[in-house]
C-alpha positions as CSV (number, residue, x, y, z in Angstrom):
1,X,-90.4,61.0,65.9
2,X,-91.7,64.1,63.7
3,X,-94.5,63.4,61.7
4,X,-94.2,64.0,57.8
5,X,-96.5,67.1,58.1
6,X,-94.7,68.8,61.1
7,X,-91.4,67.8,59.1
8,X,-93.0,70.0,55.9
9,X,-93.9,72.6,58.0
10,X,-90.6,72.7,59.8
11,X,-88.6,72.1,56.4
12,X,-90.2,74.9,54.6
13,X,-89.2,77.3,58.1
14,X,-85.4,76.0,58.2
15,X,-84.9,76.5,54.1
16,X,-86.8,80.4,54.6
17,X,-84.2,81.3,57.9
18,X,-81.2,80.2,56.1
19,X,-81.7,82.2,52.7
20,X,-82.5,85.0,54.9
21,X,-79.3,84.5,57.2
22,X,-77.5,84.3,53.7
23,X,-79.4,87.5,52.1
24,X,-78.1,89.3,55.0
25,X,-74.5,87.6,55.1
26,X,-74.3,89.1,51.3
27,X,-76.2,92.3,51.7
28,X,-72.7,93.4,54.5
29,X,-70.7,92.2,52.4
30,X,-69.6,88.8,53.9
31,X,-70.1,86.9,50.5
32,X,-69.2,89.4,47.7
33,X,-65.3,89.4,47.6
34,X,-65.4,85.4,47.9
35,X,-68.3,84.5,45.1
36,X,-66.9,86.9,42.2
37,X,-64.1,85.0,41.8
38,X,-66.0,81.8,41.7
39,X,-68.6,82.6,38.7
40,X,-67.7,82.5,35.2
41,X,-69.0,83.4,32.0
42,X,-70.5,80.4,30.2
43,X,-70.9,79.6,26.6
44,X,-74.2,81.4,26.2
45,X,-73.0,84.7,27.8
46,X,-74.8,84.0,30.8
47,X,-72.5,83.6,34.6
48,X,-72.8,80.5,36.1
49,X,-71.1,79.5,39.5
50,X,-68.4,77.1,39.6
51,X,-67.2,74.8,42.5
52,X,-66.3,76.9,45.4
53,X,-62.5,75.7,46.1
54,X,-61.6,73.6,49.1
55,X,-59.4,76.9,50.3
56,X,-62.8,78.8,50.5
57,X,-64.8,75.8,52.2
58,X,-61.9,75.7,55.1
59,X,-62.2,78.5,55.4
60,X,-65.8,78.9,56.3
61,X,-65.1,75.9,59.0
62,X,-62.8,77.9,60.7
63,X,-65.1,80.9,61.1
64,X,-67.8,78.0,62.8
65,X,-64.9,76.9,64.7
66,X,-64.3,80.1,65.8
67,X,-67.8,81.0,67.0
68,X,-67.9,77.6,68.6
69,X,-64.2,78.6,70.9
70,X,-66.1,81.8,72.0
71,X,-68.8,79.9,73.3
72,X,-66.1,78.0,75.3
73,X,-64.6,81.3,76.0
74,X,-68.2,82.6,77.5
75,X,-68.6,79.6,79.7
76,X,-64.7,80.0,81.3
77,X,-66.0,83.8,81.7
78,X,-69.6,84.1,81.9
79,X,-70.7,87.3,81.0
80,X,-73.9,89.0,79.2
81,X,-73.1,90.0,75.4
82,X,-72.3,93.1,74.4
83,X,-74.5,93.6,71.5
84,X,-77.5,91.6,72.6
85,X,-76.9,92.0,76.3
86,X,-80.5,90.3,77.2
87,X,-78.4,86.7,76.4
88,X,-75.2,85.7,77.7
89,X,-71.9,85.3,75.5
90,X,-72.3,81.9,75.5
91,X,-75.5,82.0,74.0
92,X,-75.2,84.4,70.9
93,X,-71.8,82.7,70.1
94,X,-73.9,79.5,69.9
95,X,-75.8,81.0,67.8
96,X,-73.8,83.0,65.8
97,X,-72.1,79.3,65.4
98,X,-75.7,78.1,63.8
99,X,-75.8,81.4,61.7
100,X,-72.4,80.6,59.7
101,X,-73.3,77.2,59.2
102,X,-77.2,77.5,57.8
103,X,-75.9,80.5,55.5
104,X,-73.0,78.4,54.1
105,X,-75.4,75.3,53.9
106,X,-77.7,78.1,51.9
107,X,-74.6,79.4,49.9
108,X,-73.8,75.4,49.1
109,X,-77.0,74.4,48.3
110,X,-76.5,71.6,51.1
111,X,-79.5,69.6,52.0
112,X,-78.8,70.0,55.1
113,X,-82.5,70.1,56.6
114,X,-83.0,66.8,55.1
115,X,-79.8,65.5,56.6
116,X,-80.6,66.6,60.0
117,X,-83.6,64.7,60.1
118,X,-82.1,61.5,58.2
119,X,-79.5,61.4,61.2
120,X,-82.5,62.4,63.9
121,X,-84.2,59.6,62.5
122,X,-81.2,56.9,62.7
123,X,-80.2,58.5,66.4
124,X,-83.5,57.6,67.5
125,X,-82.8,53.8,67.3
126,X,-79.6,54.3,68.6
127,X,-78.7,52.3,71.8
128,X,-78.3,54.1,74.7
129,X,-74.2,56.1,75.1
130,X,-73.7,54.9,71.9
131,X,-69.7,54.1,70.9
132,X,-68.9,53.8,74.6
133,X,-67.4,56.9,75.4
134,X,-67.0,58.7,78.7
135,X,-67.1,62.2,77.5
């Protein structure tokens, strides 16, 4: 089990990598088409961001799931990656994968950190294989 300071310190390094990953996501343009239409003018003249629709949220599955049949695709056809050629396909897809979900979890505002280590934390009492299940 992580201890509570390790958990801090690990916190405070997951919540600083995914507003970078989203900084950058925004800065080439992977955000700004999407989040105009989803900020309004409130009553004091300031914008404020309303509810993302569940179109847009899908949508940003389907890129993960995307990333995640890649990886699939680089372990039917191993092969070193083309833009980071020091890892295999496999790897950067997995990792591209992670990207899209810690920048939408940073675009959300999802706790997801703290939900990661609720569910590490119930997992660990877990019995062993769990549900059964061969594969």
């Amino acid at each position: 089990m992580i201890k509570e300071s390790e958990k801090a310190l690990i916190g405070s390094a997951f919540h600083i990598l995914c507003h970078e990953l989203f900084i950058n996501s925004q800065a080439h343009g992977f955000h700004d088409r999407e989040d105009t239409r989803y900020f309004k003018c409130g009553d004091d003249g300031n914008f404020v961001q309303v509810d993302l629709t569940p179109e847009f949220k899908a949508a940003r599955i389907a890129l993960a799931q995307s990333e995640l049949s890649e990886a699939l695709e680089g372990i039917r056809k191993p092969h070193q990656d083309e833009h980071c050629p020091e890892f295999t396909s496999e790897e950067i897809e997995y990792a591209d994968t992670v990207i899209r979900i810690l920048e939408y979890s940073e675009h959300r505002k999802l706790r997801l950190f703290e939900a990661i280590m609720a569910k590490h934390n119930y997992n660990i009492n877990r019995p062993m294989m769990h549900g059964g299940k061969r594969f």
